[in-house]
C-alpha positions in Angstrom: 0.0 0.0 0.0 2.8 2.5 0.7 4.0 1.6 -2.7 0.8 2.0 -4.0 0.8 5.2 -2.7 4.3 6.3 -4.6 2.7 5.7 -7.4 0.2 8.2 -7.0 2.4 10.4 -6.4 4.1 10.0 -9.8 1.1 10.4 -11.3 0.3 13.7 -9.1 -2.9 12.0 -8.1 -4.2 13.0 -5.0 -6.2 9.7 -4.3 -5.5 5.8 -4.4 -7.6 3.6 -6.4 -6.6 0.0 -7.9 -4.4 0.6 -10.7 -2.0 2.4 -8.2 -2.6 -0.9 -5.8 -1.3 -3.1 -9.1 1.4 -0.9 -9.9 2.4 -0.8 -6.1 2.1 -4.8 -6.4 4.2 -4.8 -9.4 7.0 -2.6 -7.8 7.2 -4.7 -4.8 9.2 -7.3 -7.0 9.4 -11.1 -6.2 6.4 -11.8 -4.0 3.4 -14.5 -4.3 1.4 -11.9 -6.3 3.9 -11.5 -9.2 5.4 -14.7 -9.2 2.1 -16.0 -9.7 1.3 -13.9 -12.8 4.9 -15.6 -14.1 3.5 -18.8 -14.1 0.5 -17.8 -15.6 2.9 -16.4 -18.4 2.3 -12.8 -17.6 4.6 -10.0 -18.6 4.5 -7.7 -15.7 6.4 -5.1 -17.0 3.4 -5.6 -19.9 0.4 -5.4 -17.4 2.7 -2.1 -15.5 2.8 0.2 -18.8 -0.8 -1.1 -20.1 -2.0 -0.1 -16.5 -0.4 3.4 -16.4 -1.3 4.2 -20.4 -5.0 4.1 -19.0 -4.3 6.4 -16.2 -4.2 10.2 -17.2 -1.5 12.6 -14.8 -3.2 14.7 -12.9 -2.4 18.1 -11.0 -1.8 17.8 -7.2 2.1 18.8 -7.1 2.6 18.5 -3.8 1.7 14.8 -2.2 -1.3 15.1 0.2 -1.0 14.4 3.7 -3.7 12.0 3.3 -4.8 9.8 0.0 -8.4 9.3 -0.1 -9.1 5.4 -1.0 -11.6 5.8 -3.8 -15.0 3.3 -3.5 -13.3 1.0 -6.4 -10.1 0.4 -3.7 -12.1 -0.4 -0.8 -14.4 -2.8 -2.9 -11.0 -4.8 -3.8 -9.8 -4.8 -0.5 -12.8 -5.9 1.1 -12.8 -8.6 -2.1 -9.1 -9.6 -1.0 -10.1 -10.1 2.7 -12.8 -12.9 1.2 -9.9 -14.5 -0.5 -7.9 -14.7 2.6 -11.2 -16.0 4.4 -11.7 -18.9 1.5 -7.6 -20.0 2.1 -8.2 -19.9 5.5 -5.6 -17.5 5.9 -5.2 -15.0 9.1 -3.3 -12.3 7.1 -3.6 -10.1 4.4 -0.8 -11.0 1.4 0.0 -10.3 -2.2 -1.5 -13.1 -3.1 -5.1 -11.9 -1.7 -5.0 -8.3 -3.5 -4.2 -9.4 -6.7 -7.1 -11.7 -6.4 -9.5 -9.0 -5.4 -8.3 -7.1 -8.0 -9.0 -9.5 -10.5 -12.4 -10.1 -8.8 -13.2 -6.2 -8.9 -14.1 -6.7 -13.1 -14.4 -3.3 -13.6 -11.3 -1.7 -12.8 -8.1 -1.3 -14.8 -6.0 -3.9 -13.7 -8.5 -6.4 -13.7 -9.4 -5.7 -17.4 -5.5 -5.2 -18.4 -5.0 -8.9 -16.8 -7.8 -10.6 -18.3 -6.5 -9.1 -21.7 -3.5 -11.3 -21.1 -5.5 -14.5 -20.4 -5.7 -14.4 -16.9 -8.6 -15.2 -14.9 -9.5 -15.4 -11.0 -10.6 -19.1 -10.7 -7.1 -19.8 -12.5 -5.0 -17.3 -10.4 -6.8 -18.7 -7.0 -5.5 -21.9 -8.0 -2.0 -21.2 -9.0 -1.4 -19.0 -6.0 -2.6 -21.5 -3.8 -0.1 -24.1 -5.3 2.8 -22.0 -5.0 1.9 -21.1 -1.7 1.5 -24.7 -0.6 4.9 -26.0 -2.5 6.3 -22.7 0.0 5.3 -23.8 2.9 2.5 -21.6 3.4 4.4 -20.5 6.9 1.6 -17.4 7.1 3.7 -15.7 4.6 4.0 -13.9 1.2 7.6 -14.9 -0.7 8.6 -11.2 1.4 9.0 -13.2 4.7 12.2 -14.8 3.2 13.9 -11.4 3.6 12.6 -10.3 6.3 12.7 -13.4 8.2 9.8 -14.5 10.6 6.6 -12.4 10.2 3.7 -11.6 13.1 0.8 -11.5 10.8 -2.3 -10.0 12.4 -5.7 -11.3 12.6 -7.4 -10.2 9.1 -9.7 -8.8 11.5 -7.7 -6.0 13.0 -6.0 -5.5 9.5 -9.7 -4.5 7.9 -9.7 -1.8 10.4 -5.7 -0.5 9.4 -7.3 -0.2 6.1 -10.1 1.2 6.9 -8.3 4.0 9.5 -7.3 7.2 8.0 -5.2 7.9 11.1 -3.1 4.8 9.9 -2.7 5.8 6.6 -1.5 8.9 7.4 1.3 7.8 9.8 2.5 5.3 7.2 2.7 8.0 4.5 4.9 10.4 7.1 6.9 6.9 7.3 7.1 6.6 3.5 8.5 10.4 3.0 10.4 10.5 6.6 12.4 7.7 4.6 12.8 9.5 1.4 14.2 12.2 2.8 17.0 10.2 4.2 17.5 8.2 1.1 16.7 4.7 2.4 15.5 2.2 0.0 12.8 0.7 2.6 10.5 1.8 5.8 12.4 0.8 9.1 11.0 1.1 12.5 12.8 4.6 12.5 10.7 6.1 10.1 7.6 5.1 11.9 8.5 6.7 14.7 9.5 10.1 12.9 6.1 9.9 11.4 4.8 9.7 14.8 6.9 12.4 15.6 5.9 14.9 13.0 2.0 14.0 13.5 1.2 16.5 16.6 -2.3 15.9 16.3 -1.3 12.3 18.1 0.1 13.4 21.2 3.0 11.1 21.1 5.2 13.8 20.1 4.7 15.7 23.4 4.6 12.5 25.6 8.4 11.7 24.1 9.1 15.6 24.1 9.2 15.1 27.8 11.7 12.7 28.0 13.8 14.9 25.5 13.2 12.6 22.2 12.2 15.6 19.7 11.8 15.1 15.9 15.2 17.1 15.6 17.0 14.7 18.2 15.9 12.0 16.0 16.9 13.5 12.8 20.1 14.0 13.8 20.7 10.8 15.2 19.2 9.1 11.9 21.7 11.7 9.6 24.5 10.4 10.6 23.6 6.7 10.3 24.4 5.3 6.9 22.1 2.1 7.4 18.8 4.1 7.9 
């Protein structure tokens, strides 16, 4: 979803709806979502420049705080939590969004896949077998660089989606880490977004025990591995 977001912001687009979802899928690389389409002998790269030809730039120049989901994004999450619900699955992967994409018919990435042959019975299968020949250890192919991975109850991840409060912490998280050039969001960044968000009160409880956004910054500058 942060990804997702990115992309958005490329396109100056001051709202998230599917296509940025499958272009944030795409970016992510090597998980069960893309490898998946490889089997099916999808070109991703394909299904990324047919999906952003349909998309028009728009004119929001500077990246919102907050990215409004748009009805068509909530519909495919709330179609990618009933894929996780008919594997049995207590976490939201790859592998469930790029099914509720599919599922949603009417949005771009759904109609740019099933140009290329694919269709949701088929994908449902196919990620279920390569899930299965992984292991299935509650993970998307990501948990194999990042090691073991605490997935929450689908449950309590509807309601991350469905907080605007969340998504606007992890967007601080997503720029605090731009701005000091790391390639991927580290606890760090989470808590600078926490930080810069005074509408939380965090900032003022750490305040008082002298951890400031500047302390922080300053600390982070100087460590190459942020």
């Amino acid at each position: 979803m942060a990804l997702a977001n990115l992309e958005a912001s490329k396109l100056e687009h001051d709202y998230l709806a599917p296509a940025h979802l499958m272009l944030g899928l795409i970016a992510e690389g090597a998980c069960v979502a893309t490898e998946t389409l490889r089997v099916l002998n999808v070109d991703v790269d394909a299904v990324r420049d047919a999906v952003r030809a349909q998309m028009q730039s728009g004119e929001t120049e500077k990246s919102p705080a907050r990215r409004a989901h748009s009805k068509e994004l909530k519909e495919v999450i709330n179609l990618a939590i009933n894929e996780a619900r008919k594997f049995n699955h207590r976490y939201i992967g790859t592998e469930h969004l790029v099914l509720g994409l599919l599922a949603h018919t009417d949005s771009i990435p759904a109609k740019v896949l099933h140009d290329q042959g694919v269709d949701l019975e088929t994908a449902r299968e196919k990620a279920l077998a390569m899930l299965r020949a992984d292991g299935e250890a509650g993970n998307d192919l990501m948990h194999s660089r990042h090691g073991d991975f605490e997935w929450v109850h689908q449950q309590e991840l509807a309601k991350a989606f469905h907080s605007t409060d969340f998504w606007h912490t992890m967007i601080l998280a997503v720029d605090s880490a731009n701005r000091l050039g790391a390639g991927e969001i580290k606890p760090q960044h989470l808590l600078l977004a926490l930080l810069r968000d005074s509408s939380n009160g965090i900032a003022d409880l750490l305040g008082e025990k002298g951890v400031t956004i500047d302390w922080l910054r300053e600390r982070l500058a100087g460590d190459s591995d942020t």
